[in-house]
C-alpha positions in Angstrom: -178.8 35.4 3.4 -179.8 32.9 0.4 -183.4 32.4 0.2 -182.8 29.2 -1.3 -184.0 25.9 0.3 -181.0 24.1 2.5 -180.3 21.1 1.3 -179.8 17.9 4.1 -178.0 14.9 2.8 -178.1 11.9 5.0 -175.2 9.4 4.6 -176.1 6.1 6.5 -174.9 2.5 6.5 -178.1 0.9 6.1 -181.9 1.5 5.0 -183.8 3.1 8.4 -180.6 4.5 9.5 -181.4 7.9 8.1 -184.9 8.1 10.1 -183.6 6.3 13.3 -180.7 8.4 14.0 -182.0 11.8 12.3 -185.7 11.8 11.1 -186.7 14.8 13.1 -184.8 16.9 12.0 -185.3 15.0 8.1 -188.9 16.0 9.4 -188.0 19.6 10.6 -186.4 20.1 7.1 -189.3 18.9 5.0 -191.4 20.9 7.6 -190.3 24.1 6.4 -190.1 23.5 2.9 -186.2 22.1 2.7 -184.7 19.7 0.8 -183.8 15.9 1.6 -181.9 13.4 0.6 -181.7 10.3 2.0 -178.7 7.4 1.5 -178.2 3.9 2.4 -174.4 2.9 1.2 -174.9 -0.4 1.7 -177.6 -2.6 0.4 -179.3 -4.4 3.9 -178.9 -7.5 2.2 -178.0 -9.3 5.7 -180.7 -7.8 7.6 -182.7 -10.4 8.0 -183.1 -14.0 10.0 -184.8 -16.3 7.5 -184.8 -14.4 3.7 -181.7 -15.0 1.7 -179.8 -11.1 1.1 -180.6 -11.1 -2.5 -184.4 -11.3 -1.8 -184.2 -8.7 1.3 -182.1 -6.2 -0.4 -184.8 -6.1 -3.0 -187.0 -5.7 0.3 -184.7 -3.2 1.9 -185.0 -1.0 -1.2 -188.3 -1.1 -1.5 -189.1 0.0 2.1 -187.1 2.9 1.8 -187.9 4.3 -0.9 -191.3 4.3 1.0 -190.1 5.4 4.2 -188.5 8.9 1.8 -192.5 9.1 0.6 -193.6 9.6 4.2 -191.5 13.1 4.1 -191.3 13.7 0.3 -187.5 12.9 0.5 -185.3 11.0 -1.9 -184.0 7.8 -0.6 -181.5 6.0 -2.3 -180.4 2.5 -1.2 -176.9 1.7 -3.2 -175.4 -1.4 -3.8 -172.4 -2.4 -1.3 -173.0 -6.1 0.2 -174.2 -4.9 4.1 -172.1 -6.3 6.7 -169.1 -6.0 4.1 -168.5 -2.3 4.2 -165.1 -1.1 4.3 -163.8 2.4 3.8 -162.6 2.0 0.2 -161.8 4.1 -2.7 -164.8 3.1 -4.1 -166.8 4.0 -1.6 -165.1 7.3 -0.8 -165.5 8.4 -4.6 -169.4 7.4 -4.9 -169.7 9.5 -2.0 -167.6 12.3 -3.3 -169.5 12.0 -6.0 -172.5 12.2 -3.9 -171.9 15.0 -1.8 -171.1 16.8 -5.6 -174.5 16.0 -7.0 -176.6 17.3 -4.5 -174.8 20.1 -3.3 -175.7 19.7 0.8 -175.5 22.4 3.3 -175.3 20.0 5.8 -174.4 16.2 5.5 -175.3 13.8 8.4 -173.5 10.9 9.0 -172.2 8.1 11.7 -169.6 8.4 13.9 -166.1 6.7 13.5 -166.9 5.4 17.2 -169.6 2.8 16.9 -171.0 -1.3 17.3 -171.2 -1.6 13.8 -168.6 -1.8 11.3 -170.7 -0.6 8.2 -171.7 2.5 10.7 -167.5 3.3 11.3 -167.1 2.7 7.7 -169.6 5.2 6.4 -168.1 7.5 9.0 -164.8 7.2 7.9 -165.6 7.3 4.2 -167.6 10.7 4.9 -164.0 12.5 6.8 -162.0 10.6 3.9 -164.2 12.3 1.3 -165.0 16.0 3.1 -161.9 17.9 1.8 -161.7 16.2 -1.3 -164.7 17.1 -2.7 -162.9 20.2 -3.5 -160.0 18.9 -5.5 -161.1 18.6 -9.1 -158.6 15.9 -10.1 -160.5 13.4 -7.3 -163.9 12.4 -8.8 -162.8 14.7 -12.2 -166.1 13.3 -13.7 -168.4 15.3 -11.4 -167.3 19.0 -10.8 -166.1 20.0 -7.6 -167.5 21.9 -5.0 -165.8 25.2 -4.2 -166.2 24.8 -0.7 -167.0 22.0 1.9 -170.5 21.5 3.4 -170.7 21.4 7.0 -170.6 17.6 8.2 -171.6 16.7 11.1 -172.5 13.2 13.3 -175.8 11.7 13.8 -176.1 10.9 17.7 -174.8 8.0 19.8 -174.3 7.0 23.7 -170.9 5.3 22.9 -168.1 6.5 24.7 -164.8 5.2 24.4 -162.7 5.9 22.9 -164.6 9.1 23.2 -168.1 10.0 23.6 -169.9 12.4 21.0 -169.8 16.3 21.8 -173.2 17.8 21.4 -172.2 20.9 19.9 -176.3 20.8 18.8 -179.2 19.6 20.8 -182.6 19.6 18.8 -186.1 18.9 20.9 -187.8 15.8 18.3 -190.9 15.1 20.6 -193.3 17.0 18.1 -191.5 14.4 15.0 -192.2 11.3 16.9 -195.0 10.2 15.1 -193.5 11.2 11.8 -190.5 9.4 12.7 -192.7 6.2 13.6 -194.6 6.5 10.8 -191.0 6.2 8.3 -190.0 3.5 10.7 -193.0 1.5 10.1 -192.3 1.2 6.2 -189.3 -0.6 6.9 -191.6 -3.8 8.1 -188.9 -6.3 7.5 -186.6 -4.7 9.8 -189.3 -3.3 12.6 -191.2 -5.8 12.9 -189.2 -9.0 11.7 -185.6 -9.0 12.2 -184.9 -6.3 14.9 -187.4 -7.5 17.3 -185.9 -11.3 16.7 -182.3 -9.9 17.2 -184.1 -8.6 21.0 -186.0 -12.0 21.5 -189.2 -10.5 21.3 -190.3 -11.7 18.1 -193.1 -13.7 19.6 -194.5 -10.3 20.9 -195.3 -8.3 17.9 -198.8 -8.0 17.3 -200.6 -9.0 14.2 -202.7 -6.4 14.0 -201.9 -3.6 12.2 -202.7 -0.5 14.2 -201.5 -2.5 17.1 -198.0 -3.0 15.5 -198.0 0.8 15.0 -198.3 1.1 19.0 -195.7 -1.3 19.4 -193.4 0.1 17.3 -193.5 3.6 18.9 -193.4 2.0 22.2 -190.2 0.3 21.1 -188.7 3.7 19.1 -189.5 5.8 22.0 -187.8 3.7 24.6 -184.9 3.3 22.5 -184.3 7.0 22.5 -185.2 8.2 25.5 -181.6 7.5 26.7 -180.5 10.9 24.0 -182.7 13.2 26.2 -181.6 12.1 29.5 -178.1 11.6 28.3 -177.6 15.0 27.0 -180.0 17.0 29.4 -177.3 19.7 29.9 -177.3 20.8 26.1 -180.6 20.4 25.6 -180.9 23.2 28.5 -178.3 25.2 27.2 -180.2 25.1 23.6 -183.6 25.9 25.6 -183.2 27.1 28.9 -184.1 25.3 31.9 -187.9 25.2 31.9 -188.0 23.4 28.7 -184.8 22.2 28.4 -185.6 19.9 31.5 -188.7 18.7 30.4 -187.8 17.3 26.6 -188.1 14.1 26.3 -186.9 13.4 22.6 -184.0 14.8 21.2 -181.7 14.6 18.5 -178.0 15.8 18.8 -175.5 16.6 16.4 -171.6 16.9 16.7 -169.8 18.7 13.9 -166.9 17.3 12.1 -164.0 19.5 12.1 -162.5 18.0 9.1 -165.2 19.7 6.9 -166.5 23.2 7.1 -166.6 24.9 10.0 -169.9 25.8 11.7 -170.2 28.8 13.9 -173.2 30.2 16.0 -175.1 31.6 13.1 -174.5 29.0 10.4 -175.5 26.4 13.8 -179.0 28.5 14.2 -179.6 27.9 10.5 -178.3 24.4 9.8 -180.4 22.7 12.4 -183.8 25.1 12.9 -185.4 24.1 15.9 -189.0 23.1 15.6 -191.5 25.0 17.4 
């Protein structure tokens, strides 16, 4: 087996989408001396309740990038108006191109099952994109890959028209605060527009070290629901004494429209922390 670093490519709709869905194990990676890259396809230009998108896709940008420092990833945010998205040619080939480039062993991306429509966009670009990355007359600028990475699907608790299969369950409580600490660079989002979506704008607290508690207050009951959702894998992955006792988890289903994934490739893909 290839001493090489793995290499973890993260394909989300929007700036903090990366972190939200799949910082731990973005955190488990860098952890252990991996590589990460970071995307945001679209720009987060409508992200916000009071700036115009021009000004907060400057914002958006700006915060990533930051959030990437936390870890010593790459975070790109690229250019596609947010809240537009559509599973285009032009999306598909920047990220064929993409997925080129950087060479992943393992690309995370959304669902096609989802609220948003940038989310089931970038999902559906991703399948579009994961055989073709092979073909050298698609994309002939950038060479192709000889094979397919493995793809797989950052967690959700939607379920129709199907619900996601957790073919990996990762224990994140140890990334919390690493997590936290990427979600708090995104201030515009965390502490401006999501928490106005909720109607709680009037409670965030000025202070700084106070907003930090808030904020993991906020992340933590937001996933919770992952743990006690998919308490069967996570005790399949762990056993029963731990697995019943994790109380943040990411899971992972893998795309069968890329590479395939077996037991070993599993194990090595998505390292469990200890």
């Amino acid at each position: 087996m290839s001493n090489e670093p793995l290499r973890l490519l993260i394909l989300g709709a929007h700036p903090d989408d990366s972190e939200y869905h799949a910082g731990g194990l973005a955190a488990i990676y860098r952890g252990r001396g991996h590589l990460v890259r970071m995307v945001s396809v679209t720009n987060g230009g409508a992200g916000h309740h009071e700036k115009p998108p021009e000004e907060v896709a400057g914002i958006r940008r700006r915060e990533a990038a930051a959030a990437g420092q936390v870890l010593g990833a790459a975070y790109e945010t690229w250019d596609f108006p947010d809240g537009e998205l559509m599973p285009t040619l032009d999306v598909r080939h920047r990220i064929i191109a993409e997925i080129r480039s950087f060479a992943p062993d393992l690309v995370l991306t959304h669902r096609t099952n989802d609220y948003h429509p940038d989310h089931r966009a970038v999902g559906q670009a991703v399948q579009d994109a994961s055989f073709l990355v092979t073909v050298p007359h698609v994309v002939p600028e950038v060479p192709p890959l000889r094979r397919d990475p493995v793809v797989a699907y950052m967690v959700d608790l939607f379920t129709k028209p199907c619900p996601l299969v957790p073919d990996v369950a990762i224990d994140v409580t140890d990334q919390i605060d690493t997590i936290v600490s990427m979600l708090a660079c995104h201030g515009s989002q965390v502490f401006q527009w999501l928490p106005y979506l909720a109607g709680v704008l009037d409670q965030v607290p000025g202070n700084e070290a106070e907003r930090r508690a808030w904020l993991r207050e906020w992340f933590t009951r937001q996933v919770k629901p992952r743990a006690d959702r998919f308490r069967e894998a996570l005790v399949a992955a762990y056993g029963p004494e731990r697995g019943s006792r994790i109380e943040y988890a990411e899971v992972y289903e893998v795309s069968e429209y890329a590479a395939a994934a077996d037991d070993e490739t599993r194990r090595r893909l998505f390292p469990r922390a200890k």
